[in-house]
N, C-alpha and C positions, 0 to 999 in steps of 0.2 A: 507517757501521758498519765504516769500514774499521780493522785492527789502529793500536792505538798503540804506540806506545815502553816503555812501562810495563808494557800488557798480555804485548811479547814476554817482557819481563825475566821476568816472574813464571813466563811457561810456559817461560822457561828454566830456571828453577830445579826446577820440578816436573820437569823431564828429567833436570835434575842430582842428584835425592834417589833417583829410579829408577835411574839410572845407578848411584851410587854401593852401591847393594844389590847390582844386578849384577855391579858391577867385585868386589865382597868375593865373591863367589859362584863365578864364575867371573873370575878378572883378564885371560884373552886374549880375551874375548868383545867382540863388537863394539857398539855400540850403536846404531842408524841414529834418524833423524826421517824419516817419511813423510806423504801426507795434506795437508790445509789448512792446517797451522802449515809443514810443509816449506816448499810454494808461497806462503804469505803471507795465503791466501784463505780464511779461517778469520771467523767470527764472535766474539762475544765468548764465547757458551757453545757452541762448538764444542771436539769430544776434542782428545785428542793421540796419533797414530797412533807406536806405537813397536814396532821388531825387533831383536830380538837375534840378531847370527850367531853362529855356534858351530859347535862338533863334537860331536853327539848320534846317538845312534840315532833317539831319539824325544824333542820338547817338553819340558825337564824343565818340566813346568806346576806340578808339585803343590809342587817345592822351590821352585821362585822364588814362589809362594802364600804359602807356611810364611816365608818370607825375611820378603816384604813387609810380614805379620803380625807377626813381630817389630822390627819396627823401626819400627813405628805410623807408617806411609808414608800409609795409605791409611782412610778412616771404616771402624771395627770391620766394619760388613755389607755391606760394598757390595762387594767381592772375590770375583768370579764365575771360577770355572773352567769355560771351554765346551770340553771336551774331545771333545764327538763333531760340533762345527761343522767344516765344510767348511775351514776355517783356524783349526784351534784357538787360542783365544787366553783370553787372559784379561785381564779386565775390572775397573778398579777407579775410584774418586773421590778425589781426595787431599785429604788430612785438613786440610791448611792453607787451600787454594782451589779445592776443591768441583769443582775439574779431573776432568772423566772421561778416563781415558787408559784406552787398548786395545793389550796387548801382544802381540806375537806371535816366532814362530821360524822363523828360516830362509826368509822368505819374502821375494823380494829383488824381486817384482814392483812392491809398493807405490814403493819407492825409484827402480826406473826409470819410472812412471807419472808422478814427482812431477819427474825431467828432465823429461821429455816436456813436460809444462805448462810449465813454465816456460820452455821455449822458444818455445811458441808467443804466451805473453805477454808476448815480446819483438817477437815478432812484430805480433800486436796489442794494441793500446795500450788499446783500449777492451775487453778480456777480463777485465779485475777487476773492472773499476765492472759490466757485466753481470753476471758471477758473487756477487758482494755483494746487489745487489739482489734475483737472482731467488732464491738461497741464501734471505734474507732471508720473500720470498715463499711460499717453499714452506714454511719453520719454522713459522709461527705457521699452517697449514693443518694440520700434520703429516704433510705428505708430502713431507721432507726425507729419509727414512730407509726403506729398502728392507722394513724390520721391520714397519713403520709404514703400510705402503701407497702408499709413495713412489716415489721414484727416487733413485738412491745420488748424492753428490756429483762422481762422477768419469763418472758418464753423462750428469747435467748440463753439464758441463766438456764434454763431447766433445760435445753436442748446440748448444753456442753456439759451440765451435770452427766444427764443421759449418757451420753457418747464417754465420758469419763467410768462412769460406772460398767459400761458393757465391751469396750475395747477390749479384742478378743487376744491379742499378744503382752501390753503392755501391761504393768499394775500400775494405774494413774497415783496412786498414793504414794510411791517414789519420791520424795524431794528431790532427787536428781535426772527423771526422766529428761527426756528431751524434747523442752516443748515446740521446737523447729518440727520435729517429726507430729506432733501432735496437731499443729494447727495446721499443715498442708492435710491431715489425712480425716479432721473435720472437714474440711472444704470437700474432700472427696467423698466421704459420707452423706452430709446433706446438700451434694451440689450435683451427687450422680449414681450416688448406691443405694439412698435410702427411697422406699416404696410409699409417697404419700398421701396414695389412692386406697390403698389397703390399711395402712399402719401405722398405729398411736403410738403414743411414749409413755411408758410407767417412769415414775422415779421410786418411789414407795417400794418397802420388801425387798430392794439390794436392786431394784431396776429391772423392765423388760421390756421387751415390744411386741405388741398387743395389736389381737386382728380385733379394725374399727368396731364389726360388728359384737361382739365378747364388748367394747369399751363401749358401746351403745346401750346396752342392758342397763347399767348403772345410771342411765341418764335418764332421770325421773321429773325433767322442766320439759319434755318435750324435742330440745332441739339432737339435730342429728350431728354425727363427730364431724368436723371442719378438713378442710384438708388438711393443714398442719394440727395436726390432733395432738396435744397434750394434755394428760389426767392429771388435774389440779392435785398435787398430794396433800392440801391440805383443807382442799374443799370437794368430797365425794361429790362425784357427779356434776364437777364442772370442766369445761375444756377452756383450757387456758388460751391457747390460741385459735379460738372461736371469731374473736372478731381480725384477725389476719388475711384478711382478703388478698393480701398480697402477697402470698409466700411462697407462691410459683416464681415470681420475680428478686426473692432472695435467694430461691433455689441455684435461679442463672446464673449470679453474681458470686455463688459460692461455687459453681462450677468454675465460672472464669475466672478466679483465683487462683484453683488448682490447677486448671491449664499454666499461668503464669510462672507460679512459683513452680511447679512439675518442672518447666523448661527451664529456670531459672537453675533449677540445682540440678540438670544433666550434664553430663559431660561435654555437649557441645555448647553449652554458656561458656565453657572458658576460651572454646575458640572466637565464640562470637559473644564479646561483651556488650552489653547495654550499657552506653556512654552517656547514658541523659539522667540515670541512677546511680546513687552511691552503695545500696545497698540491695539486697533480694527484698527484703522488705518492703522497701523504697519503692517496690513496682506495683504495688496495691495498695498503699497507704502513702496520702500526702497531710501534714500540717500549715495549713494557712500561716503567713505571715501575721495577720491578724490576731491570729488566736497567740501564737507567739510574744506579740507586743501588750495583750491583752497579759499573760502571765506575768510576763517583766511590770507591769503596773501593777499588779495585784503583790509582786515583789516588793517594790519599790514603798508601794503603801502597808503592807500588814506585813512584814517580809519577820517584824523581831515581837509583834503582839504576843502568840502564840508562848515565851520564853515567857519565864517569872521574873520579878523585879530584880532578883539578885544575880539572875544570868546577864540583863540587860547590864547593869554595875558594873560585873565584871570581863564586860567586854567582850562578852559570846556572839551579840548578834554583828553581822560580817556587817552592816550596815554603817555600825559605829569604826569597824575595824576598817573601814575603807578596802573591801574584800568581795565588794557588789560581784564582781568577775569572776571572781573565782567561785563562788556559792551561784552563778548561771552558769558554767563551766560542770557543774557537780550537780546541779536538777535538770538542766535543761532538756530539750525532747534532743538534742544531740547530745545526750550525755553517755560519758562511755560507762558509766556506772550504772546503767537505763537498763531494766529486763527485757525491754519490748525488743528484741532486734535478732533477723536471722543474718548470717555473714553474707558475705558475698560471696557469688559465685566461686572464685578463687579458691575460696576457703573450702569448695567442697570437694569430696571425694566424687569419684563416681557413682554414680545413681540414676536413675531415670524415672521413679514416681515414688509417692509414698510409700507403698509397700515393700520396697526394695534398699529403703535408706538404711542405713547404720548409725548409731550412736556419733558417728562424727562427720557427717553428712551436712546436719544444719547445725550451729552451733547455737542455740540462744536457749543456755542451760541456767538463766539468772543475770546477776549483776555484775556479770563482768564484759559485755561486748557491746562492741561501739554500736548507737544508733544513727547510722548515717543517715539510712533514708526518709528521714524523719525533718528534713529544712531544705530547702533551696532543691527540688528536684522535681521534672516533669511531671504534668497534672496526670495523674493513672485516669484512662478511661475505661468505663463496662460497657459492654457490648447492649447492655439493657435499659440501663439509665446515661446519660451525661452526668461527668464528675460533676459533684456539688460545688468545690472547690471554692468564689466567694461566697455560697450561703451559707458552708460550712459555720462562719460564727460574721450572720451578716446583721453589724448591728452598728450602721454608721452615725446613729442617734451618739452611741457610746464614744463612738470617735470622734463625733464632733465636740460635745459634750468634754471629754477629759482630758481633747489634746494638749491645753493649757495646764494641764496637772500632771501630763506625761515627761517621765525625762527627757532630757533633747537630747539623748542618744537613740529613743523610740517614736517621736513625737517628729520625725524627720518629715 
């Protein structure tokens, strides 16, 4: 599920049709990317975090509204002014590719949050293929979104940082750890060991964890540490997962994870296989058909933009090459070249929980193992929520809308 080539081009463009409303509106205003397209760690229906700097008194929200509306940027109803949220912004879908972007003003926090990450996955190598997955995980629960009853994506981010930084056997800085081991023994960490009645997250000064009340002293607005406490590192005195009201309910779903995948790579999985999956992975993560046919058109349409004029010439894009099959073969979320993937039980040694795997236990060490469970395989249910599974990417505006533009090998 990690971004393609294609899929950047297109949400550059959708920047570039925003943008260009704004440059006519105001022409010194600045345009920033923040968010999961800034850092890379975006899904395929993931928004597009945008700020405009400027000199205002106040937001002009209601002109850049009126702007957007003329100049048919965005579908007719979908252009939300949140004018009395905590970060006024305003909210809209773009009319060409169904892109949700979120604009805002003067607010330059998201832009240094989006350094921040990206330094640290320099630092760790295995911080995207985690963040992909568990992103992944929590979407089709629907507690990807703080609205939602989730946890926002940059509490996630600081919650794998965390657990990357303080992992008491592993050095996460390995490029060649094993992130099979790493992602069942997050599920084990914040789904059954971590204390989150008592205890914050530092990330700041190489990381630690912090009794609430020590993390309360610094807290000079008033409010008190939340149950999923995270100290903002780069805003003293704020908790990041403050407004997480839901994170006892992500806590379940990170337990039941582990339960899965635990059984999944014990020795008695090889006697009793699960015949409704292709893969371990496969038992907690499903990809909608949808979202699938949705990619193949985002292929189909910007598949060779991204390439320069003289690569198109010379026959690079698989487009012209009549090679459409073989370049879905080579990205697709069944790709065997795909990071996201633990093997299959088969594949594993003996084991019976995280703490007890070996190096060859789970195998999804990178770009070399197949991602089965990732198309055509029974809907995973949590014991907490019901699988998301159609609202995963429910947007049959988009499918009615583009079926005449879809190829008739997807447009079926």
């Amino acid at each position: 599920m990690s971004p393609r080539p294609e899929e950047a081009a297109m949400r550059k463009e959708v920047v570039d049709r925003i943008e260009t409303v704004i440059k006519d509106l105001w022409p010194t205003a600045d345009v920033q990317i923040f968010g999961s397209f800034s850092t890379g760690l975006y899904l395929p229906t993931s928004d597009i975090d945008l700020v405009v700097i400027g000199k205002w008194d106040r937001p002009p929200l209601q002109q850049l509204e009126q702007a957007l509306r003329k100049h048919n940027v965005a579908e007719p109803y979908s252009i939300k002014v949140l004018d009395k949220a905590t970060v006024p912004i305003i909210k809209l879908t773009d009319q060409e590719t169904d892109v949700k972007v979120d604009i805002s003003f003067n607010v330059e926090t998201g832009v240094k949050a989006a350094r921040f990450i990206k330094e640290y996955m320099k630092k760790y190598t295995a911080l995207p293929y985690l963040i992909f997955v568990l992103k992944q995980f929590l979407l089709q629960r629907d507690l990807n979104e703080v609205f939602t009853g989730g946890i926002s994506s940059y509490s996630l981010i600081l919650m794998v940082i965390s657990f990357l930084q303080l992992h008491p056997r592993i050095d996460a800085r390995n490029p060649n750890v094993n992130l099979g081991i790493l992602l069942i023994e997050f599920f084990e960490l914040y789904g059954r060991n971590f204390n989150y009645l008592k205890t914050g997250i530092r990330i700041k000064n190489g990381g630690a964890y912090m009794a609430k009340e020590d993390i309360m002293k610094a807290m000079t607005n008033g409010y008190r540490p939340s149950m999923l406490c995270i100290e903002d590192p780069l805003l003293p005195g704020n908790d990041v997962g403050r407004s997480s009201y839901g994170a006892m309910q992500v806590k379940q779903v990170f337990d039941y994870a582990y339960i899965v995948l635990g059984h999944a790579v014990s020795p008695l999985a090889r006697s009793y296989p699960n015949k409704e999956v292709d893969s371990t992975l496969g038992r907690i993560i499903k990809i909608t058909q949808e979202v699938i046919d949705y990619r193949e058109w985002i292929f189909q349409k910007w598949g060779c933009r991204h390439l320069n004029r003289a690569e198109r010439s010379a026959g690079t894009c698989p487009r012209f090459r009549g090679e459409q099959q073989q370049h879905r073969d080579s990205v697709s979320p069944h790709s065997t070249d795909s990071p996201m993937s633990l093997s299959s039980p088969q594949q594993h040694s003996s084991a019976s929980s995280a703490s007890s795997l070996s190096g060859s236990d789970i195998v999804w060490n990178g770009p070399k193992f197949p991602l089965k469970g990732f198309h055509n395989t029974a809907m995973v249910h949590s014991p907490v929520l019901p699988n998301r599974g159609h609202m995963q990417y429910n947007r049959n505006t988009w499918r009615r809308r583009k079926r005449d533009s879809l190829p008739a090998s997807v447009s079926r």
